[in-house]
Each structure stands twice: as structure tokens, then as C-alpha cells.
C-alpha positions as a printed NumPy array, in Angstrom:
array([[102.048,  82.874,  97.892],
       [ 98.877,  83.391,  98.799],
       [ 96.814,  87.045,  98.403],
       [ 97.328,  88.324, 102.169],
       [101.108,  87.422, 101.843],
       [101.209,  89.165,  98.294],
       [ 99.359,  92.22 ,  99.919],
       [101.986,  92.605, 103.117],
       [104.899,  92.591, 100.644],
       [103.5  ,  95.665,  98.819],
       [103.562,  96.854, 102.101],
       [106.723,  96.096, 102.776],
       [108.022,  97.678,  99.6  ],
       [105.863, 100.764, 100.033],
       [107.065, 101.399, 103.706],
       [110.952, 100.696, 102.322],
       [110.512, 103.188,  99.803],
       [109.964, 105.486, 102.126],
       [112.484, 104.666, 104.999],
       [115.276, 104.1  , 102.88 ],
       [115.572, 108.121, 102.006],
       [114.861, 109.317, 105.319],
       [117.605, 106.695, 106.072],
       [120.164, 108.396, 103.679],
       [119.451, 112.187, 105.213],
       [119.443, 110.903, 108.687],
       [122.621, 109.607, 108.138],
       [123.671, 113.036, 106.249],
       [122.384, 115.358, 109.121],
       [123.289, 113.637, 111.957],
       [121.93 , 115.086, 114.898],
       [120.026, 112.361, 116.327],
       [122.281, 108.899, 116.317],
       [119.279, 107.209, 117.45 ],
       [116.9  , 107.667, 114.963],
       [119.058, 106.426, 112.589],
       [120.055, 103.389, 114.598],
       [115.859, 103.093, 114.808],
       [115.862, 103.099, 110.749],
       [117.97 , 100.869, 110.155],
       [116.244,  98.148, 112.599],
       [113.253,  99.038, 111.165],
       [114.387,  98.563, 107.74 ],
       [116.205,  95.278, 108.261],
       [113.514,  93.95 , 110.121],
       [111.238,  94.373, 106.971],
       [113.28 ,  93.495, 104.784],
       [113.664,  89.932, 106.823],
       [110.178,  89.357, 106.909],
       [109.551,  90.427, 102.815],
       [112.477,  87.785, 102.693],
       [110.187,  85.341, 104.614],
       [106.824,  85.911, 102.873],
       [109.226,  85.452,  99.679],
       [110.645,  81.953, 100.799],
       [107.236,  80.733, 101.753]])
């Protein structure tokens, strides 16, 4: 893994760290269905591509 790829995956984590909680209240107060539909492609879609950078 090279030093870019290394660098996006603290990314990754940082950013999941943060949209996993708003994740879990969104899904508590659930006034807007969408945004937590949004979340949860957001955060499956990063958590693909930290699997990718991973794998390579």
C-alpha cells in the first residue's frame, strides 16, 4: 500500500467516525427517511472503497 492509498484510508476512517453517530440519531429521530437512506449509502460506499485500498 502505497502512501496516497494509506492517506485516503485515514480518511475513510475519519469521515466513518463521524457518519456512523449521526447515522445512529438519524435513525433515533426520524424525521427525515432520506437522510438516513443518504448515510447509509454514504457509509457503505466508503467502507467498499477502504475495503478496496485494503485488498490492493
Amino acid at each position: 500500500m502505497d502512501k496516497k492509498a494509506k492517506k485516503r484510508l485515514e480518511v475513510i476512517k475519519k469521515k466513518l467516525s463521524t457518519l456512523r453517530p449521526r447515522l445512529a440519531g438519524s435513525k433515533q429521530q426520524a424525521d427525515d427517511p432520506e437522510e438516513t437512506k443518504a448515510l447509509e449509502e454514504e457509509i457503505a460506499a466508503l467502507e467498499a472503497e477502504a475495503e478496496k485500498l485494503r485488498a490492493s
